[in-house]
C-alpha positions in Angstrom: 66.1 -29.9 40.2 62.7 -31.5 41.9 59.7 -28.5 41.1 57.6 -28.0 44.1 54.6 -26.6 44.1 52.7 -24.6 46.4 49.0 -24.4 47.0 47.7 -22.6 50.1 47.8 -19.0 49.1 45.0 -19.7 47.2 42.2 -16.7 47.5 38.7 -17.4 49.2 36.8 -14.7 47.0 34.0 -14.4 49.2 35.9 -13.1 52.0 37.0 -9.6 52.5 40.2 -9.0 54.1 40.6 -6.6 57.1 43.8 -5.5 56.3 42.3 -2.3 55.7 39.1 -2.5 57.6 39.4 0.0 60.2 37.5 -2.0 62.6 37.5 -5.9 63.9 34.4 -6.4 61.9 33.6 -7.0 58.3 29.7 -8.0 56.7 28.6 -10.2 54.3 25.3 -9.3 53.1 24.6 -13.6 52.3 25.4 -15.8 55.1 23.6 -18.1 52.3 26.3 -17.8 49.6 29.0 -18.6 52.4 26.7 -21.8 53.3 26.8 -22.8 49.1 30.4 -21.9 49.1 31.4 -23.9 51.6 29.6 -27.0 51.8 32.2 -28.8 49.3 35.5 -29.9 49.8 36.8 -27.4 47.4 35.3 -24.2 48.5 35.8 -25.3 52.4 39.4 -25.8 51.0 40.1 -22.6 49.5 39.1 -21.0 52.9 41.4 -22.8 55.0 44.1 -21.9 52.3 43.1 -18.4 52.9 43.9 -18.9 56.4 47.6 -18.8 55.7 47.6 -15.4 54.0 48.8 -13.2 56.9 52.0 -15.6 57.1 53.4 -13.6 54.1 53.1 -10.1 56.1 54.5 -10.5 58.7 57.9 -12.7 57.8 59.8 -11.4 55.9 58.5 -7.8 56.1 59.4 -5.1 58.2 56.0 -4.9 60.2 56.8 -8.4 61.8 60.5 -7.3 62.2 59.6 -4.3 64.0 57.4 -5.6 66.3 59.0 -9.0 66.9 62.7 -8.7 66.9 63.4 -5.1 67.5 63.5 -2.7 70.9 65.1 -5.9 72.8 69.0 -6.3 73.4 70.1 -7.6 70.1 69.7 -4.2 67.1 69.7 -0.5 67.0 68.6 1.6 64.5 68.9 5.1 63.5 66.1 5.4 61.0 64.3 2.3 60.2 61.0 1.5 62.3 62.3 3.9 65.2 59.2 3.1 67.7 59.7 -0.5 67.7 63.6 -0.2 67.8 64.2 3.1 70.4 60.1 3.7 71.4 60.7 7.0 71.0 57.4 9.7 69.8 56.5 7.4 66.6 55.1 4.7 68.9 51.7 5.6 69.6 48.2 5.0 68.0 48.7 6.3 64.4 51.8 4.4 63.9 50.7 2.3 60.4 52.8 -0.5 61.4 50.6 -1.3 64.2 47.1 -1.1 61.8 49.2 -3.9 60.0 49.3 -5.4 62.8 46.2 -5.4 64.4 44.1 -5.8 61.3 46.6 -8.5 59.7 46.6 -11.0 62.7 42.6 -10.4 63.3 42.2 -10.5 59.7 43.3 -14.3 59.7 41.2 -14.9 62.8 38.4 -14.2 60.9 39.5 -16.5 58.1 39.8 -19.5 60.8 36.6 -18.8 62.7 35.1 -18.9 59.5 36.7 -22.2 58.2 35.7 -23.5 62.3 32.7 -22.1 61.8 31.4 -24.1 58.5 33.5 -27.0 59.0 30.7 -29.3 60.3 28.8 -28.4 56.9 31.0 -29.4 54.5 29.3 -32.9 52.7 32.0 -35.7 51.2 34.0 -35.7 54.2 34.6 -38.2 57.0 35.3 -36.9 60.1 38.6 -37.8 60.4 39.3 -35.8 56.7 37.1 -32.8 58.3 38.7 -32.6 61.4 42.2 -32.6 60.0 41.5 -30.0 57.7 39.7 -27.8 60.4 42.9 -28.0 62.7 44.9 -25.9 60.2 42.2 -23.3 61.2 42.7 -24.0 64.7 46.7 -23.7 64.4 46.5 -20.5 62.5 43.9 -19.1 64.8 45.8 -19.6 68.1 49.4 -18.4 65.8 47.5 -15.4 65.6 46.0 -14.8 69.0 49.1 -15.7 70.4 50.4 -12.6 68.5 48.0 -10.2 69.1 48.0 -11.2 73.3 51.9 -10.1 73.5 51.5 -7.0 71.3 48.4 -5.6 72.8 47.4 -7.3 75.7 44.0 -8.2 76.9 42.0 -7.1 73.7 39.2 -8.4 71.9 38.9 -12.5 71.6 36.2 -13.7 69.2 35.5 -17.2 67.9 32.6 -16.4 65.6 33.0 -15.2 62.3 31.8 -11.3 62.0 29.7 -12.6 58.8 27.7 -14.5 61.6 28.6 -12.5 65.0 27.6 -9.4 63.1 29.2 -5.8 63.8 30.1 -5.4 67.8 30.4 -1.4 68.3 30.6 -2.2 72.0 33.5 -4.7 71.9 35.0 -5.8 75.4 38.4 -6.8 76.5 39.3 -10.5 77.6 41.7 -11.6 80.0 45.4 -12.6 79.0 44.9 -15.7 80.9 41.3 -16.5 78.5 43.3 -15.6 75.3 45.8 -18.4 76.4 43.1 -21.3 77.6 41.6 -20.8 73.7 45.3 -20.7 72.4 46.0 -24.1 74.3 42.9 -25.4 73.6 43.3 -24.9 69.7 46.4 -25.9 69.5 45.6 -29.7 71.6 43.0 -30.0 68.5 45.6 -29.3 66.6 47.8 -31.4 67.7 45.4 -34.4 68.0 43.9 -33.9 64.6 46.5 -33.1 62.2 48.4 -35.1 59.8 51.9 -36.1 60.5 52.9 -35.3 56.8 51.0 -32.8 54.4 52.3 -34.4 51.6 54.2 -32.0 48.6 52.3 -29.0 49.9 54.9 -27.4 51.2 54.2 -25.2 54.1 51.2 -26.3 54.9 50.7 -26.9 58.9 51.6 -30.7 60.1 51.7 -32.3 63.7 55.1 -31.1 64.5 54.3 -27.6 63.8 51.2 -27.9 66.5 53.5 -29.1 69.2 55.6 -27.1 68.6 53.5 -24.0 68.9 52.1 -26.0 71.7 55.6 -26.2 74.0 56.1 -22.2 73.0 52.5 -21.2 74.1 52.4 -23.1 77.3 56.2 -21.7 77.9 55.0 -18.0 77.3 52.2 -18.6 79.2 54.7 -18.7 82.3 55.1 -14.8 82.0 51.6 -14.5 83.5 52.6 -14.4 87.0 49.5 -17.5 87.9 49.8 -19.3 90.7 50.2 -22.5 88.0 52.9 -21.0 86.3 55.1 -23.8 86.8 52.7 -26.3 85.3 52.5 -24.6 82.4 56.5 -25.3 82.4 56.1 -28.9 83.2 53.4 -29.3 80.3 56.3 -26.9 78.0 58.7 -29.6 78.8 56.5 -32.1 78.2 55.2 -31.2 74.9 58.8 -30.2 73.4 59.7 -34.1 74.5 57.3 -35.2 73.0 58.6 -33.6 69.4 62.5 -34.2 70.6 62.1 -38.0 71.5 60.2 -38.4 68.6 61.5 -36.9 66.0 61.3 -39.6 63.4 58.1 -40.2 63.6 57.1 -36.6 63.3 59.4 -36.4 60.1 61.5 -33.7 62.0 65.3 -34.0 63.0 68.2 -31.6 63.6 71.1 -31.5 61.3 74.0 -33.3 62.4 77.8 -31.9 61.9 80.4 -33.6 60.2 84.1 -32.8 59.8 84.0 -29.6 57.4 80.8 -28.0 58.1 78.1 -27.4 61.4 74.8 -29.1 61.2 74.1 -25.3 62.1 75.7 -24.4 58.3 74.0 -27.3 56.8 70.3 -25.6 58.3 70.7 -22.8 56.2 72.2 -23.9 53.0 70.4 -23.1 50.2 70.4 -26.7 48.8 68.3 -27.8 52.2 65.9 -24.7 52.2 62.5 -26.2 50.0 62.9 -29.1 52.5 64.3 -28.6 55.8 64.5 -31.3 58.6 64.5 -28.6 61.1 61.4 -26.5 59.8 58.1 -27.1 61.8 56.5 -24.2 60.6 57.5 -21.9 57.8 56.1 -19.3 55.4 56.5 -21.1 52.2 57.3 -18.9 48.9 56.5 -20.5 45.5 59.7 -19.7 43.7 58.3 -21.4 40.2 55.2 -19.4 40.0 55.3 -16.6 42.1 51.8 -17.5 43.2 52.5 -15.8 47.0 51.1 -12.6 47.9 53.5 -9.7 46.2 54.2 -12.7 43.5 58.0 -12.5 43.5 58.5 -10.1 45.7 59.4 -11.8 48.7 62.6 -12.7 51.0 63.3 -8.9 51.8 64.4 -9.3 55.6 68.0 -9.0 54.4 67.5 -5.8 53.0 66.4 -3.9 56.3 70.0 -5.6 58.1 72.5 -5.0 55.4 75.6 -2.4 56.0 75.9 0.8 53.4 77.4 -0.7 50.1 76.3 2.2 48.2 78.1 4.9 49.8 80.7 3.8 52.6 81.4 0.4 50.8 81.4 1.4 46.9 84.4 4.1 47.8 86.1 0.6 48.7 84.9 -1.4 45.6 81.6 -2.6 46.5 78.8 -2.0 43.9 75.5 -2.2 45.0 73.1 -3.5 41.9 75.9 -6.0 41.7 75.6 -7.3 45.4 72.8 -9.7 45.0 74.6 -12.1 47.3 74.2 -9.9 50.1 71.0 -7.4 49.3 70.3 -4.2 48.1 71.7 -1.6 50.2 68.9 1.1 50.0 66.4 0.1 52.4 69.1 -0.4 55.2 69.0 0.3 59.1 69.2 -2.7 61.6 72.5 -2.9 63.0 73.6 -5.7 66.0 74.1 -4.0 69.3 77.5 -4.5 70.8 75.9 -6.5 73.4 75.1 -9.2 70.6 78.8 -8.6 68.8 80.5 -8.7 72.0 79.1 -10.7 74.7 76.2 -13.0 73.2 79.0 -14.1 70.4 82.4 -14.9 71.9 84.8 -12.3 69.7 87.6 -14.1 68.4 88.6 -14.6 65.1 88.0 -18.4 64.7 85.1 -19.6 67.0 84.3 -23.4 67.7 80.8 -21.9 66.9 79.9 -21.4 63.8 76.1 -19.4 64.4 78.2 -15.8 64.1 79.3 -16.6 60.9 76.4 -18.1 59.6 74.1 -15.7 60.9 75.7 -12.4 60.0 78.1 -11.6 56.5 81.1 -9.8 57.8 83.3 -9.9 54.2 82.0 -8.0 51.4 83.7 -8.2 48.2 84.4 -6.2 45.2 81.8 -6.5 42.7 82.7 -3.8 39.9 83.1 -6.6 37.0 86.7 -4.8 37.3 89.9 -4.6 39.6 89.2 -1.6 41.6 92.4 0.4 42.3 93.1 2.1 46.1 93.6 6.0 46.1 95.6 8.5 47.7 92.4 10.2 48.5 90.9 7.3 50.1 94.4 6.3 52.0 93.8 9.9 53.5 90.3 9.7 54.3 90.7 6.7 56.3 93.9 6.3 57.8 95.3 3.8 56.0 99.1 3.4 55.3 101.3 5.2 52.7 102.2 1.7 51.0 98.4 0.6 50.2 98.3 3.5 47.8 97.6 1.9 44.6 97.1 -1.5 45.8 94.4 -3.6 43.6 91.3 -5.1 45.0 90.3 -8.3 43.0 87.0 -8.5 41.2 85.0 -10.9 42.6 81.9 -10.8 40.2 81.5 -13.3 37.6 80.5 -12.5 34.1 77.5 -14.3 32.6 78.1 -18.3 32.0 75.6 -20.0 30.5 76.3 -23.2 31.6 75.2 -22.2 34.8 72.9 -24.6 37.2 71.0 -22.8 38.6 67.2 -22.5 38.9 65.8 -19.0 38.2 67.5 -18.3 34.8 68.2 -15.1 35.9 72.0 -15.4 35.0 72.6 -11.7 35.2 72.2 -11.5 38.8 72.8 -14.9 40.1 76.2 -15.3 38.7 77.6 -11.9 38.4 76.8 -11.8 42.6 79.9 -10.5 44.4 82.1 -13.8 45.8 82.1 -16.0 42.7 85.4 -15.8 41.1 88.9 -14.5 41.9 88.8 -15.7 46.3 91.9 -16.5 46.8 95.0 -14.9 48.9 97.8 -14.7 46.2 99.4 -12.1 48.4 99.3 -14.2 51.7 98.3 -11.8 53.9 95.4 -14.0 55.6 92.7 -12.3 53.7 91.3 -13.1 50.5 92.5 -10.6 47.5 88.9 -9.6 46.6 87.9 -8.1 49.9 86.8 -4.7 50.1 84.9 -4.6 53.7 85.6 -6.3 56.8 83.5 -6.0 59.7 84.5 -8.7 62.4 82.9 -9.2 65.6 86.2 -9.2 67.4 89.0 -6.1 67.7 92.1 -5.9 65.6 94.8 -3.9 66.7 95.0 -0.1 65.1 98.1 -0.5 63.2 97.1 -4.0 61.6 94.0 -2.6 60.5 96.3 0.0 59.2 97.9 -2.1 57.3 95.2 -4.2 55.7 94.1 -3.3 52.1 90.4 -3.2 52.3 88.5 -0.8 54.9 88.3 -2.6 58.5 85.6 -1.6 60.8 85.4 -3.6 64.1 83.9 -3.1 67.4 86.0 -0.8 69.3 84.9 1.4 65.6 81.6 1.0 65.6 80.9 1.6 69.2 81.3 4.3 71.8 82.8 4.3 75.3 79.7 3.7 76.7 78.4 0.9 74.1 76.3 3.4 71.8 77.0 3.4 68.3 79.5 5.9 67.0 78.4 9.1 65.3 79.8 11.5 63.8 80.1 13.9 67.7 81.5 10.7 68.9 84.3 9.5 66.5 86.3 11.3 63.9 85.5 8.8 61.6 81.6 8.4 62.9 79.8 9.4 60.2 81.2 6.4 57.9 81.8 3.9 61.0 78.2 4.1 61.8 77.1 2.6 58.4 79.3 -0.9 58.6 78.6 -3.9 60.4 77.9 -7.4 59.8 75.0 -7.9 57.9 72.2 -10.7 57.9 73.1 -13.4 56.2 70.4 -16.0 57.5 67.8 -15.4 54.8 70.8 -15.1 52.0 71.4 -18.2 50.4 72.9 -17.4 47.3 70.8 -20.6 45.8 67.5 -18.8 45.9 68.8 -15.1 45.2 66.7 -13.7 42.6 67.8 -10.5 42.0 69.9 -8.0 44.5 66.5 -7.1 46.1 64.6 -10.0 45.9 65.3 -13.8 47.9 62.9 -17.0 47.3 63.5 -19.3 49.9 61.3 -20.7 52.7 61.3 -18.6 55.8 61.1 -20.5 59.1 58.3 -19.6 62.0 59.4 -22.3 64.0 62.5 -25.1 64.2 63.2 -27.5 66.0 66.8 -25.9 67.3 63.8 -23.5 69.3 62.2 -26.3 70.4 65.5 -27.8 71.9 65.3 -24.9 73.9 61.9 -24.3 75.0 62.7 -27.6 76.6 65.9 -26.3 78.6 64.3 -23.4 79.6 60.4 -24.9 80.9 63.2 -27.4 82.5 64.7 -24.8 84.5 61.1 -23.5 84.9 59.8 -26.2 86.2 61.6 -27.8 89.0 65.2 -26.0 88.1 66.2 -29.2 86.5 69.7 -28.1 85.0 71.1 -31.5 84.2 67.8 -31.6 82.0 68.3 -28.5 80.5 72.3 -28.9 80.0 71.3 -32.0 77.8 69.1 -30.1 75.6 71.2 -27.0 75.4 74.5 -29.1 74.4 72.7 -30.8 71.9 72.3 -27.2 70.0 75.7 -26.2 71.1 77.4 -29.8 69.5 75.6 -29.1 66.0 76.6 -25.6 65.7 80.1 -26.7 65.7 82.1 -28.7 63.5 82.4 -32.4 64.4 86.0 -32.1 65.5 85.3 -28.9 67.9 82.2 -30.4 69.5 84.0 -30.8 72.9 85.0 -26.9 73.1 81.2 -26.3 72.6 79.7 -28.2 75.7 78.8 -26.5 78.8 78.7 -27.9 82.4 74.9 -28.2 84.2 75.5 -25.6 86.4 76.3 -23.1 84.0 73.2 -23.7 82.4 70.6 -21.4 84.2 67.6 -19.4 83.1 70.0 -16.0 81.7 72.0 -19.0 80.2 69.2 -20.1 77.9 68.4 -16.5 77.1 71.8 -15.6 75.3 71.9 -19.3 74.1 68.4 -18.1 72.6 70.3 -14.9 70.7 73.3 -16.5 69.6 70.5 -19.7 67.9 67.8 -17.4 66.9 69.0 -13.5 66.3 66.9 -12.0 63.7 64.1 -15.0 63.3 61.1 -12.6 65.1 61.5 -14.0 68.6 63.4 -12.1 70.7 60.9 -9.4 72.0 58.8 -12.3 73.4 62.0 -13.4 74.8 62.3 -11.2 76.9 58.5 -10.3 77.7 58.8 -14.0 78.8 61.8 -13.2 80.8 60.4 -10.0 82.6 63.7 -8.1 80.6 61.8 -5.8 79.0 62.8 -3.0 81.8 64.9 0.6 81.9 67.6 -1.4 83.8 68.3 -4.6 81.4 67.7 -2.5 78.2 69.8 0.4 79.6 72.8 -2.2 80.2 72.6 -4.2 77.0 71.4 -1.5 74.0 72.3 2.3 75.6 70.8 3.5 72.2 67.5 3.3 74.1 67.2 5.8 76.1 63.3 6.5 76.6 61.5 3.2 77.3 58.8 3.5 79.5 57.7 -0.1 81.6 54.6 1.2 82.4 53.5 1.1 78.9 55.8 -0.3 76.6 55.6 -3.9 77.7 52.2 -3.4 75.2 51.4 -1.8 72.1 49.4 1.3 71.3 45.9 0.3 70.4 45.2 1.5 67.0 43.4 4.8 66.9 41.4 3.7 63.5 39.7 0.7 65.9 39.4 3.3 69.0 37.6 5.7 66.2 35.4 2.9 64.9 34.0 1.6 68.3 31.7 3.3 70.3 33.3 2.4 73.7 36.9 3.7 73.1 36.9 4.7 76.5 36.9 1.5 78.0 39.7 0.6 76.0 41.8 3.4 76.3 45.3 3.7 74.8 47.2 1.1 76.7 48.7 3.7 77.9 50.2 6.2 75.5 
């Protein structure tokens, strides 16, 4: 297997991070030293590495999750992150997620105004070799911003370093529309200025990424209600053509589908992962030397999705320390809505698209090292027929091979993962023999699932009458039907599993699939162009199909409107930290919409939750809190 190595987490020792500063600022009593330090190449080098540290925060982990993917349409949860996910009493200014946050994203603005800042001192460089370096700054600085804008709102823009600006104790708010002209405007530089390739530094920002971020900006610039709005959709539209028509030349391309498999399933096989056509911009995790923040411990977004192996699913065979395949079940709590099962996913058993499958595990296998045996006791409990009493569920774990290829040398997990051995159907009932949960997006009728040897939970279990999720007032069974449903399976290759807990593949920020349809929607935007936008839209649809169920996947152009592109948007991007923005952008983020598609919210609040609380550790370390207020709560 090729080794690749990663460089830009890198520390800049002379910086101190604001992660937990409890203000924007942060001194350095030698404005010389920094001069010294970053006059050469090297030292100017480690800073802009440095620069790429909040990446590892906020992907991956369940700040970023909660904040950019939940409290929208697509989850629900119970008891993970409860502010974000129902914006119940935990979202307000002590919430520590939201320190993260805010200190984290202005934390690495500080790191690029810095790099900005001393770029123009650094000796041995031409200025082409400055300027391309400096852009990475410029990238990360409007990535951040851009961040920090839809959270909070109009809060504090800087461009000086604090080591230079000093501490501001009378900070002032900026306009949404001025954090976007310096967003823009950084990301043009970028865009002009960096490299189309970054050579075998993996991760490292590259022209595709900046426009990329580019189309996105200009498109969730729209949102602001100006009286230009729609030229910020024609210049979207622009910009994402720019990357689509040229995607050769920006070293970029989707995955194409062949007869057996989706260009959709090729995206997130494991074997692709370390060097992915369809990444523009990605948190890259050294899986050789663990040199990443947390070293090793990275990859842990399946963890917060996965279903209860532990309890619900090891009374059926599953055993969690055994799971690696899927994750370890005891940081658990994001479960799909039924508006994502149901109606953003067409519920059937064999789709023409293949995004449901690939996105979620809905099979989860016996992974005792031993057959596991059905009781009487468990027949009872759940309903299940007389005749199933007895019945053997296959092992599916394999026992340590050394002849193994895989990377890690960690045998014991990789290969004794659940799904390795024993998937087959010897009985011929439609359903491999190792199966011990089943969780399918579409409903199977009472007395099949009756009959089925392994516990079946599907929609019309998991949900309510009126869309909630079952509990245990709602549904004699509630209590156990509450904990299974499919389970991410996005950032699961079993390739880079490196123990039941811990996953070392690349997470994408931004792909080109998004980019596809940024396009379709500044499209519609723009001038309502749905021929346009059809074109780009089918060209997603086509790729997450196999190449002899393309034509089911096509849609006609005037089927393709704006709340079109938005569930195109789920069913392509569910659980990749977009879909709060989403709908932001979309104005969706209202009692009504979330009232219609996730029922488990039952307390949001327009008037202030379009915005996040600003942290009270900032409002107690200013001396104008007043003038920034709460946003509201």
């Amino acid at each position: 297997m090729r080794k690749v190595y990663i460089k830009i987490t890198t520390a800049a020792i002379l910086l101190i991070s604001l992660f937990t500063a409890c203000s924007l600022e942060e001194t350095n009593p030698s404005t010389v030293d920094l001069e010294v330090a970053y006059t050469s190449p090297e030292g100017f080098e480690s800073l802009v590495n440095y620069c790429y540290d909040g990446l590892y925060y906020f992907y991956g982990k369940i700040d970023g999750i909660g904040a950019m993917e939940m409290g929208t349409d697509l989850w629900v949860s119970e008891s993970k992150e409860s502010g974000f996910t129902l914006y119940d009493s935990k979202m307000n200014t002590e919430l520590g997620t939201l320190r993260v946050i805010w200190n984290g994203f202005y934390a690495t603005v500080n790191y690029c105004n810095t790099a900005i800042y001393y770029a123009d001192l650094v000796e041995d460089y031409s200025e082409e070799e400055k300027n391309a370096k400096v852009a990475e700054a410029y990238f990360l600085r409007a990535w951040s911003y851009m961040h920090l804008v839809e959270q909070f709102g109009d809060v504090v823009l800087r461009t000086e370093p604090s080591s230079i600006a000093g501490i501001d104790n009378y900070p002032t708010r900026s306009s949404e529309p001025e954090f976007y002209d310096l967003i823009i405007s950084d990301l043009k530089f970028a865009c002009q200025h960096l490299p189309v390739n970054q050579g075998a530094e993996r991760g490292r920002v590259a022209k595709k990424a900046a426009y990329g971020m580019l189309a996105k900006a200009y498109l969730q610039r729209t949102r602001l209600g100006e009286a230009n709005a729609s030229e910020y959709a024609k210049l979207a539209l622009e910009t994402a053509k720019e990357l689509i028509d040229n995607q050769a030349a920006y070293n970029c391309a989707l995955y194409t589908s062949d007869d057996t498999k989706s260009g959709y399933s090729k995206l997130w096989d494991g074997l692709n992962n370390k060097n992915n056509s369809e990444f523009l911009f990605l948190e890259a995790v050294d899986h050789e030397g663990f040199l990443n923040p947390d070293k090793d411990n990275r990859g842990r977004t399946r963890q917060y999705y996965l279903m209860d192996l532990k309890t619900v699913g090891a009374e059926w065979g599953t055993a969690e320390k055994n799971c690696a395949w899927y994750s370890r079940a005891n940081d658990r709590g994001f479960k799909p809505t039924k508006y994502l099962m149901t109606e953003i996913f067409e519920p059937v058993k064999d789709p023409a698209d293949t995004r449901f499958a690939e996105t979620f595990f809905t099979e989860y296998y016996n992974s005792r090292w031993s057959d596991y045996t059905i009781s009487q006791s468990l027949v009872d409990k759940y309903g299940k027929d007389q005749s199933l009493v007895g019945h053997v569920i296959k092992n599916t774990a394999w026992t340590y091979d050394p002849g193994n290829d895989y990377y890690f040398g960690q045998t014991y997990y990789r290969i004794n993962a659940s799904g390795n051995v024993n998937m087959v159907d010897e009985d011929g009932n439609g359903y491999l023999d190792g199966i011990s949960v089943f969780t399918p997006n579409y409903t199977i009728p009472a007395e099949e699932k009756a009959l089925l040897p392994f516990l079946c939970v599907d929609p019309s279990d998991m949900y309510d009458a009126s869309g909630k999720w079952v509990s245990a007032e709602t549904s004699t069974l509630g209590t156990y039907y509450k904990e299974c449903y499919p389970s991410m399976r996005k950032f699961s290759s079993l390739y880079w599993i490196y123990n039941n807990q811990k996953w070392e593949g690349d997470v994408p920020i931004l792909r080109l699939g998004e980019v596809y349809l940024i396009a379709a929607e500044a499209a519609l935007r723009y001038n309502n162009d749905q021929a346009a936008a059809a074109q780009y839209v089918n060209a997603i649809r086509q790729r997450a199909s196999v190449t002899g169920r393309a034509g089911e996947m096509a849609v006609a152009q005037g089927e393709v409107d704006l709340d079109f592109v938005l569930a195109e948007r789920a069913r392509e991007l569910a659980g990749e930290q977009t879909r709060w923005y989403d709908l932001k952008r979309y104005g969706k983020l209202t009692t009504a919409y979330l009232s219609e598609t996730n029922p488990d919210i039952t307390t949001f609040e327009p008037s202030k939750h379009i915005v996040r609380p600003i942290p009270q550790s900032f409002l107690d370390a200013i001396a104008n809190p007043d003038e920034f207020g709460t946003n509201g709560y």
